[in-house]
C-alpha positions, 0 to 999 in steps of 0.5 A, a space after each residue: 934700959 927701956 925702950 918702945 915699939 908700938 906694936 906688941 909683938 916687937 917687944 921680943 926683938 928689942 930684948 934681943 938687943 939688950 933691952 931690959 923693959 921693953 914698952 909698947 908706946 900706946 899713948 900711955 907711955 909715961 905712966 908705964 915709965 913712971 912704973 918702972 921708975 917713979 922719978 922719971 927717966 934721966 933722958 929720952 929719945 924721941 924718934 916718933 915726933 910731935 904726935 907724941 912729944 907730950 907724952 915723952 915729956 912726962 917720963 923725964 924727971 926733973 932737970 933730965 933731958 928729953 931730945 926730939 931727934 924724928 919725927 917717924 908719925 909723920 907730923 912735925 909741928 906741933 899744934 898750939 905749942 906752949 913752952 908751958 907744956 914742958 914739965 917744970 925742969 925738963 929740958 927739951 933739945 932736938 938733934 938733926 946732924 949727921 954722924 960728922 957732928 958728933 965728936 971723934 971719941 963719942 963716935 969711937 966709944 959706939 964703934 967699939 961697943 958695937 965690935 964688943 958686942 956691947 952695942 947690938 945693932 941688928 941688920 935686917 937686910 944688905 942691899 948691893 948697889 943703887 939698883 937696890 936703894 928702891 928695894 931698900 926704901 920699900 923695905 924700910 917704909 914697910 916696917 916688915 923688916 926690923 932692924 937697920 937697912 944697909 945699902 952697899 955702893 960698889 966702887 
């Protein structure tokens, strides 16, 4: 599995995780990609957006997928958009649901990988109540803290 951070030092936590070839995402990703695998990869997700949804582009091989699912960098148009800047054969999707649209046995399918030990998803801190959730938003926007942010409701 590959996977990018852009900051260096990260690197070592996505293998933590599970993730064999960890790239560092300074806008030269599809040739670091393409290193590993000539073809391209089959599918990419694209967390960080438009700023570099070009780059992304160019990893996928041919008739793979690449599915613009954030846009972390803060920049969601993209400037002189042309659907000629799509690789010949590469698909482009977007995703934007909640956890509600996806089906029952693929949601199931993560939920057990996760309880297996199969699936890691590192949480970098629990927050109790509504109190928190400003905490919690400092915490994440920071980027200090890796790892998924949980905030508890109390009944």
């Amino acid at each position: 599995m590959l996977s990018t951070t852009r900051s260096p030092e990260r690197a070592g936590e996505l293998r933590d995780v599970g993730v064999d070839h960890p790239l560092v995402d300074n806008g030269t990703l599809a040739d670091q990609v393409r290193e590993q695998m000539p073809d391209g990869v089959d599918t990419a997700r694209g967390l960080v957006g438009c700023s570099v949804l070009a780059d992304t582009l160019r990893t996928v091989r041919r008739h793979g997928t690449v599915c613009f699912a954030g846009a972390l960098a803060g920049q969601w148009p993209i400037p002189d958009f042309t659907p000629f800047m799509l690789p010949v054969g590469v698909r482009l999707t977007s995703y934007a649901g909640e956890a509600a649209d996806l089906p029952a046995d693929v949601f199931a399918d993560q939920l057990q990988a996760v309880a297996a030990g199969r699936l890691k998803v590192p949480a970098a801190k629990v927050y109790h109540g509504l109190e928190q959730v400003s905490d919690a938003h400092a915490d994440v926007e920071s980027g200090a803290m890796p790892g998924k942010h949980v905030v508890v409701l109390d009944d």
